[in-house]
C-alpha positions, 0 to 999 in steps of 0.5 A: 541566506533565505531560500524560496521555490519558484514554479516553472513552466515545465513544472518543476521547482527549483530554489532560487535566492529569496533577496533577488526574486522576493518581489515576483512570488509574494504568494511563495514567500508568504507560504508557511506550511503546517501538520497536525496528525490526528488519528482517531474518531469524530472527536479529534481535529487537527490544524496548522499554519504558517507565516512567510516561510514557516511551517507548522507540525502537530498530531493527535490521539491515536496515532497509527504507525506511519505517521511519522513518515508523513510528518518527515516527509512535509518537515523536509518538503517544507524546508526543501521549498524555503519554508519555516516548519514549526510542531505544535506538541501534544496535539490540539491542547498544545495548538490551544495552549500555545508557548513552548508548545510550538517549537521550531523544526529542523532537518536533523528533527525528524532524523531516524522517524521512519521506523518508529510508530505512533508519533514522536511529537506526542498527542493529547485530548482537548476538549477545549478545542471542541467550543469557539473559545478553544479555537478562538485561542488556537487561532489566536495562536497562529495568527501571533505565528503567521500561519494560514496553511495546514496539513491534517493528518486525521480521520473525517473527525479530524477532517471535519474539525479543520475544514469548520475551522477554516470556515470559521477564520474570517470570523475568528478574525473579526472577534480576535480584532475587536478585542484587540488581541490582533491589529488590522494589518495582521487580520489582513496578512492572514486572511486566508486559511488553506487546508490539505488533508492526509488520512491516517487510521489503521480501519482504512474508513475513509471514502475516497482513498483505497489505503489509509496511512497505517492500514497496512502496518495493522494489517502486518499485526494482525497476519503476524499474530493470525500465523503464530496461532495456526501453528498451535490451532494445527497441533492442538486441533483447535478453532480461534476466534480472533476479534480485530479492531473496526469499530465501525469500519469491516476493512481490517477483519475482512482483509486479513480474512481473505490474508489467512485462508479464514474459515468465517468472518464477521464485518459490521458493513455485511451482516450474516443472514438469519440462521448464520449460526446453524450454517457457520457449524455446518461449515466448521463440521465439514471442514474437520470431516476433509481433514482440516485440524483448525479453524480460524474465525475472524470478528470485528468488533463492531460486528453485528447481526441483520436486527443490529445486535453485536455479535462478539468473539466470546458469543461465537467461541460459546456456540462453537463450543455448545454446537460442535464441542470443538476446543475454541480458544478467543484471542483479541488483538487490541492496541498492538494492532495500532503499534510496532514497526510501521511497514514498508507500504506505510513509509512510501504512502505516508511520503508521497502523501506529505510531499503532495500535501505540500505541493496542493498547498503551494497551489493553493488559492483563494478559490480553492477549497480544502483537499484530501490527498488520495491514493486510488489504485498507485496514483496520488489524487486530490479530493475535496474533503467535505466531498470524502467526509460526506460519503464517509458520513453516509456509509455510516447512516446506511449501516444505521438504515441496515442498507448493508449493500449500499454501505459496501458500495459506498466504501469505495470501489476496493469494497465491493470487489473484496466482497464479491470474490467468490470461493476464496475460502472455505465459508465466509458469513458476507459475499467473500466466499459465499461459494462453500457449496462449491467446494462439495458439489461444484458446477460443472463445465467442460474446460480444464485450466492448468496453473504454473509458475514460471521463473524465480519464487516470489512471495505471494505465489501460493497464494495466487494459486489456491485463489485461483484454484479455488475460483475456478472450481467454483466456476465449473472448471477442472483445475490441473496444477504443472510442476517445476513450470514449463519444464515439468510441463513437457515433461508431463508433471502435470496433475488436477488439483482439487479445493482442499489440495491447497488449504493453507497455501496463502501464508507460504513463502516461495513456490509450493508447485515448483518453478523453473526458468526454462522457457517453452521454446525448444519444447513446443512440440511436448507441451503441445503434446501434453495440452492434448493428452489433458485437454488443456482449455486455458493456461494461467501462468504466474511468475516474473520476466521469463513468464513474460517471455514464455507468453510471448513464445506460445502466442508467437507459436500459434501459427504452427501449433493449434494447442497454443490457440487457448487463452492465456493469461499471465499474473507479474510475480517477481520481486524485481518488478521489472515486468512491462504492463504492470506497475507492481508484481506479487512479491515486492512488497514482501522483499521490500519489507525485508529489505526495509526491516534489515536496514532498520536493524542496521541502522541500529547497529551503528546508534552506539558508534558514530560516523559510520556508512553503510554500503547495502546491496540489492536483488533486482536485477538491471530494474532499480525498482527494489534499491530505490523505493527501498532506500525511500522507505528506509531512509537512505542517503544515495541509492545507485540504479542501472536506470540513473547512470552515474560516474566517479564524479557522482560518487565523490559528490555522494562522499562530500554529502555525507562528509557534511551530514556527519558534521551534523547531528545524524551521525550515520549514512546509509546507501543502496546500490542495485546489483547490476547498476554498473559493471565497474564501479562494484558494491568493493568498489563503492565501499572501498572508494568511501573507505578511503575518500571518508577516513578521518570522518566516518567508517564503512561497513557493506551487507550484500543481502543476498536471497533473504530478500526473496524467502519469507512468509508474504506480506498482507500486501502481497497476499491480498494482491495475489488473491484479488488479481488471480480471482480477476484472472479465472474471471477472465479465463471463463468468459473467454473460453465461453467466447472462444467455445465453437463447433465443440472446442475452443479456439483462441488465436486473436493478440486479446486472448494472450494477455498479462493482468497488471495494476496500470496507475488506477486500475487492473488492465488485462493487455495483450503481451504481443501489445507489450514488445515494444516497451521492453528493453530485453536486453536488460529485463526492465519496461522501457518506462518505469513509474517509480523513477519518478519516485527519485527526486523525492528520495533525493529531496529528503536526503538533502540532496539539492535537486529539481522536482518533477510536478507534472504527475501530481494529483489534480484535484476531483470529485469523489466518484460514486461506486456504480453496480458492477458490469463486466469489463476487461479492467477493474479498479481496486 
């Protein structure tokens, strides 16, 4: 039986049965899907097609890990609404070349494509495809096939290349009809082509998308390396200078800069002012005279001075050695960058990507012109291409007329935030630190801010700290750091806390001050008392649920306590992400790739013995958050959550699914339940009902992971995110307190000076917690409304669950904004 999708009008889709409906949707019918993946530079291009119900698939050069998660998720959103998927091998040669080159898709295809980089359907140069003549036969090919939409996975090269190949169709067309190769009624049938774009390179420089897919695994290499060579640099009192890919893009060197606590950092988009080398020495003395035993310098390699000339990682290594005499070693890290295991972060993009793609194209019309699938802030939105081309294509003509700053501000509105964090390091060339002074002689000012972590260590806590330490030493603050949270606030475990104290803090795991549960309630009039003793101006209180909880006590204690009537903000740092007014906390994305990566290893295990299930329980809490984009990234089967109730009938559907699959190709099973996702059906439970209903078919094993899912060094993620936002935070805290300074002290009693700093969809939000009561469940621990719910039916849908699919927070499409100066602002997009 042939299967199509019908749209309703509650937006969602549902497969009907083709024969009874074939008259009513003959756009659906029609709708062929088709991914070409292409990661590269401006020589590549990517295509695709396909006929009614088909679907075709095909990648390029250069592939960045991640790919293949796009490439699964469009093969199996493809086959979810009806539709035919086809690859094209070894990129555009194969499109050109055509005949064994196009093969079918099936489900099982794409089985166990997660964890692999690169991409599995190979890729190939074609310069052919560059000339009329090579797309002339490309298109022969798919006009021969039916196929009219495409999916591009690529760069604005890539782009490029398949928005003139749409423009030219109608065209190619006309030349294939003349010369017989193709009839009218096939001209007629496929006189349209639709293009959707998904971005693919590990520089992440494409304007329009704050990630592209494969960044954030590059980012991983980099971090990974950049960690195992301070350890030597710390025992051998050595400087590396470590050259990182970025051609023409700064994004990667920047980034991991800011990942690593880097001394300097050179980016092709900011060039260093005249006399840099004099400054950067000066800086790199100064460090060694405070104690520091390393030295990390970061060089993109198309790195360039003010007059455009390269500056390389052999040319800084050489003036380091000729200016202080340091031992300095050059690592460049090369294509290991593009490699390995694509991360966590990387798997979900490239699937909520390729499933969008699929529906823009489904959507698509005569009228409408090729897209680009986006992510700004946690939301996917669409783009016009060209529109993303073009400013992408300006950056580069800026940097050529050395207009730096417009550069920057082109690049997105990530950029020019990046660049304008201040103090974060020690010396960075471009504006990422620009503060070095202020680590030596420091503005002052008459506020004292006290820094704390509240509740269960996360990954990333460190991190937020020394930013935040550091940022408010360079505003003029004296900064105080509280041990063991509340607790060792009452107790009075409270000391200042100066620039150097928290020199290598971003790259560790856990709570280096010390976090505690305890909530201030039954403490107020001690920690009343020690805000009196050190004249506490302002409080910064990093952590998850109980931070949420012990912000809420102190405003609520306002009315009795002058003390509290300071402001106060809090950053969401919990691995559970179960904080209300945040879509994403400081940590999960570590425990997310711990969780992925355990999996991964799981999974293998089972690849010399079939039919076999895993049963893998979570942390989390009652918050679903971790079991479920969990198992999207890793690929599983079934993932129970507290959120989703389910009974013994669900759990026998579950069985009876995989009792299927193992009857296929994929010979093996992997479910998540969340720790506290029901009280009776237990992870014994589960695992002894699949035992039992699956003996005869397949075997089961359970892991509970326990506590590896909260240690670990962070993830580039989570260390980036903790920096940005804490930065933000120290922004806030100093204009309030310039505010809520009068009559000599500072006095803040208004629901706005006591607020929790969280990602809202596309942008940072500072919002009162007294605003955020009545959207939490506190019995539970869990916001009332939770994004990444709307994440299930997608896992489902590449399970080969039968299931409807909500649309009605897919991306529209929009114009590409232009970065504006900055103003300050209560929120900030990143």
């Amino acid at each position: 039986m042939k299967w199509f999708v019908s749209g309703t009008l509650s937006c969602s889709f549902q497969l009907q049965n083709l024969e009874t409906t074939r008259a009513l949707n003959p756009k659906v019918l029609s709708f062929i899907l088709s991914l070409c993946t292409s990661l590269g530079y401006m020589d590549t291009v990517s295509n695709t097609s396909g006929q009614a119900g088909e679907c075709f698939l095909r990648t390029l050069l250069f592939r960045p890990s991640g790919m293949n998660g796009a490439v699964r998720a469009v093969v199996r959103m493809g086959i979810y609404v009806g539709a035919k998927v086809y690859f094209i091998h070894e990129g555009y040669q194969g499109m050109v070349d055509g005949g064994d080159n196009i093969k079918e898709a099936t489900w099982e295809s794409v089985s166990s494509m997660l964890q692999v980089g690169g991409t599995v359907i190979g890729s190939a140069r074609c310069k052919e495809f560059r000339n009329h003549e090579g797309r002339l036969k490309a298109a022969h090919n798919l006009v021969q096939r039916g196929i009219t939409n495409l999916c591009v996975i690529g760069g604005d090269g890539s782009l490029t290349g398949a928005n003139l190949f749409r423009e030219e169709w109608s065209g190619l067309l006309d030349e294939l009809l003349q010369q017989g190769l193709i009839d009218e009624e096939a001209s007629r049938r496929n006189s349209e082509l639709h293009i959707v774009g998904m971005v693919g390179s590990i520089d992440n420089d494409f304007c329009g998308t704050d990630m592209t897919i494969g960044t954030d695994s590059a980012l991983h290499r980099i971090i990974e390396v950049v960690d195992a060579i301070m350890t030597t640099a710390q025992s051998h009192q050595r400087t590396f200078v470590l050259e990182v890919m970025g051609r023409h893009c700064g994004y990667l060197a920047l980034v991991s800069a800011l990942a690593c606590g880097a001394d300097w950092v050179f980016i092709p988009e900011m060039p260093p002012e005249d006399g840099w080398e004099d400054s950067m020495c000066q800086k790199l003395s100064e460090s060694r005279s405070r104690g520091s035993r390393l030295n990390i310098i970061i060089v993109a390699e198309g790195a360039i001075d003010r007059q455009g000339q390269p500056i390389t990682s052999d040319f800084v290594k050489d003036l380091v050695v000729r200016c202080l005499g340091f031992d300095t070693r050059v690592t460049i890290l090369g294509h290991v960058q593009r490699g390995g295991t694509p991360s966590a972060f990387d798997r979900i993009l490239a699937s909520r990507m390729g499933v969008e793609a699929v529906l823009a194209l489904l959507e698509a019309s005569t009228n409408t012109p090729a897209c680009v699938v986006s992510l700004v802030g946690n939301q996917a939105v669409r783009l016009p291409l060209m529109e993303c081309v073009q400013m992408t294509q300006e950056v580069q003509k800026a940097m050529d007329e050395k207009k730096f700053e417009e550069a920057v501000r082109l690049r997105g509105s990530i950029w020019p935030y990046c660049t304008e964090l201040p103090g974060l390091a020690l010396c960075v060339c471009v504006c990422v630190c620009v503060c070095v002074t202020a680590a030596l002689c420091p503005p002052q000012s008459s506020f004292n801010v006290a820094v704390l972590n509240v509740g269960a260590p996360a990954a990333g806590m460190n991190a937020a700290v020394r930013s935040a330490v550091r940022v408010g030493i360079t505003e003029g603050h004296k900064m105080f750091a509280v041990s063991d949270g509340f607790e060792g606030f009452y107790k009075g475990q409270i000391k200042e806390i100066k620039w150097g104290d928290v020199g290598g803090w971003t790259g560790q795991g856990g709570s280096l001050l010390g976090t505690k549960r305890t909530l201030p309630g039954k403490h107020l009039d001690k920690i009343a008392e020690q805000i009196r003793i050190h004249n506490i101006n302002a409080l910064l209180v990093i952590g998850g649920f109980e931070a949420f909880e012990s912000l809420l006590q102190l405003y609520e204690a306002r009315a009795d306590y002058e003390e509290f009537c300071i402001p106060v903000c809090m950053l969401p740092a919990t691995i559970s992400n179960n904080v209300p007014g945040t879509d994403l906390s400081i940590g999960a994305d570590t425990s997310l790739n711990a969780i992925v990566e355990t999996c991964d290893r799981i999974k293998q295990s089972a690849s010399g013995t079939k039919r076999r299930v895993f049963i893998i329980e979570t942390m989390g809490g009652y918050c679903g958050y971790l079991a479920t984009v969990g198992g999207l990234a890793a690929g599983a089967d079934t993932v129970y959550i507290y959120e989703e109730p389910f009974d013994i009938r669900d759990l026998q559907a579950n069985v009876e699914h995989l009792t299927q699959k193992m009857k296929t190709s994929i010979q093996r099973g992997l479910v998540l339940r969340n720790e506290n996702c029901n009280e009776n059906f237990t992870t014994d439970f589960v695992y002894q009902l699949y035992t039992e209903e699956g003996r005869g078919v397949f075997d089961c094993r359970k892991n509970i992971l326990g506590h590896m899912q909260q240690g670990g060094a962070p993830s580039p993620f989570d260390r980036n995110f903790s920096t940005k936002i804490s930065a933000k935070a120290m922004q806030w805290i100093t204009r309030t307190l310039k505010d809520s300074f009068k009559g000599g002290r500072v006095f803040a009693n208004s629901e706005d000076t006591a607020c929790l700093l969280g990602m809202r969809r596309r942008a940072l939000v500072f919002q009162p917690v007294s605003q955020l009561r009545d959207e939490t469940d506190f019995v539970h621990r869990i916001p009332k409304e939770q994004w990444w719910l709307k994440l299930r039916p997608l896992m489902k849908i590449l399970a080969k669950y039968k299931t409807s699919y909500d649309v009605s927070d897919s991306g529209q499409l929009e114009h590409v904004t232009r970065v504006r100066p900055k103003e300050s602002n209560t929120s900030a997009t990143i």
